[in-house]
BADRENLO-417866 format. One record per residue (C-alpha): residue number from 1; residue in three letters; x, y, z. Coordinates in steps of 0.02 Angstrom, whole numbers, always signed. Layout:
BEGIN
SITE   num   residuo       c1       c2       c3
SITE   NUM       ala        X        Y        Z
...
***
This chain:
BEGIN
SITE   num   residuo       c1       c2       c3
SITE     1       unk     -107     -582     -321
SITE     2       unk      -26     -675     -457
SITE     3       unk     -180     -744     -525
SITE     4       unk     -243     -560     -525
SITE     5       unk     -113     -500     -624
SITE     6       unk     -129     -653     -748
SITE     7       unk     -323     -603     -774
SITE     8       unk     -270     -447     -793
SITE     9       unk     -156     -444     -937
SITE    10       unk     -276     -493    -1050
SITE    11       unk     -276     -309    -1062
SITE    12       unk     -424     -279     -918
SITE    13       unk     -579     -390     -995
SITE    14       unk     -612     -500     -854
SITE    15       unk     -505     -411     -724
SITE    16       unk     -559     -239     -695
SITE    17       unk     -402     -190     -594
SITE    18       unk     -221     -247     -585
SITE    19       unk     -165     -335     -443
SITE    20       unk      -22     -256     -404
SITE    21       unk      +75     -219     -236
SITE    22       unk     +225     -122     -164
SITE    23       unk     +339     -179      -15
SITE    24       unk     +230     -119     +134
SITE    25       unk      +82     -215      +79
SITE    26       unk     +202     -375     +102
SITE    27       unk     +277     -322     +261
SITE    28       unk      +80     -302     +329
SITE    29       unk      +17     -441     +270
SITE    30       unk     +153     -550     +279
SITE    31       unk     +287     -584     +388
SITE    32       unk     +415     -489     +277
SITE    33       unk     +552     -361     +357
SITE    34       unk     +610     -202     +291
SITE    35       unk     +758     -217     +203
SITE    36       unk     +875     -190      +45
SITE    37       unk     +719     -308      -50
SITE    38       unk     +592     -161      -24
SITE    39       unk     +670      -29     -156
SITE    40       unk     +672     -160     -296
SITE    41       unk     +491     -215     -240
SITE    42       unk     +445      -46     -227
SITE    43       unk     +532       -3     -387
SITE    44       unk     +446     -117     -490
SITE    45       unk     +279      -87     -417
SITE    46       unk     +313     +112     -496
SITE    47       unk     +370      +69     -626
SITE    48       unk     +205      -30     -676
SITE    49       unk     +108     +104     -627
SITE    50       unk     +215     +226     -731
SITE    51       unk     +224     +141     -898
SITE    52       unk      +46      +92     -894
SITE    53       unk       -6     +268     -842
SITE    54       unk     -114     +305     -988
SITE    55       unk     -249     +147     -916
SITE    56       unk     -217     +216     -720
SITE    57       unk     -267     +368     -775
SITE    58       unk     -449     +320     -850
SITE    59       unk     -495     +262     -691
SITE    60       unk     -525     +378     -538
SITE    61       unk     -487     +216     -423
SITE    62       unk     -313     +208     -498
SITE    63       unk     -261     +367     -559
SITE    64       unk     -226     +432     -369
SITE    65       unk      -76     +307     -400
SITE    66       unk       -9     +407     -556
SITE    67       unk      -27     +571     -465
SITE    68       unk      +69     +492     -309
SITE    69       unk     +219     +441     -420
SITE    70       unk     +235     +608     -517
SITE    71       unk     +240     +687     -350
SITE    72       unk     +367     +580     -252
SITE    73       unk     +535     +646     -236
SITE    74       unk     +671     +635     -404
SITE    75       unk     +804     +543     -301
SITE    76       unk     +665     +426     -225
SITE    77       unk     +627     +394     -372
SITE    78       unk     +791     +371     -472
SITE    79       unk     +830     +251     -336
SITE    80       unk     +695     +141     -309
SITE    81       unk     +673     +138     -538
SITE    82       unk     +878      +93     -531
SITE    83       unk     +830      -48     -430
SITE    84       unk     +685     -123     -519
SITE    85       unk     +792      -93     -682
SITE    86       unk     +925     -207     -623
SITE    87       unk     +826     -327     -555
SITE    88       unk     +746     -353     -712
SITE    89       unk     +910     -360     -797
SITE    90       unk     +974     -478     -673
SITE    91       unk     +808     -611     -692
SITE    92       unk     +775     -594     -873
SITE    93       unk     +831     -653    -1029
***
């Protein structure tokens, strides 16, 4: 997944599709447990999806994943978006 997203950012030449993952995809394929971890994961796998919605919506693959956020609950979302926000605050300069 990581190189996937690498490929990707050169803005979708070589990669057609980001690689990109929320928490249950972790806890399926891994030996992860739900926990406190899956709103931030989650949280920053919507809020990829939501500030690059302009590209997820030119593709009818992807742009199920657009429609999916705008329809998710407001407090869902304010919650798992808080979380991502201060995780990024917390890891980045």
């Amino acid at each position: 997944n990581v190189y996937g997203m690498g490929l990707f950012s050169d803005g979708g030449i070589f990669a057609t599709k980001p690689y990109i993952c929320g928490s249950a995809y972790f806890m399926k394929m891994m030996d992860f447990k739900k926990g406190e971890w899956c709103n931030t994961m989650d949280g920053l796998y919507w809020r990829f999806i939501d500030r690059n919605r302009k590209f997820f919506l030119t593709n009818p693959r992807l742009s199920m994943m657009v429609r999916i956020f705008d329809k998710m609950k407001t407090d869902r979302k304010k919650l798992i978006l808080s979380e991502a926000d201060k995780f990024i605050k917390q890891n980045t300069t």
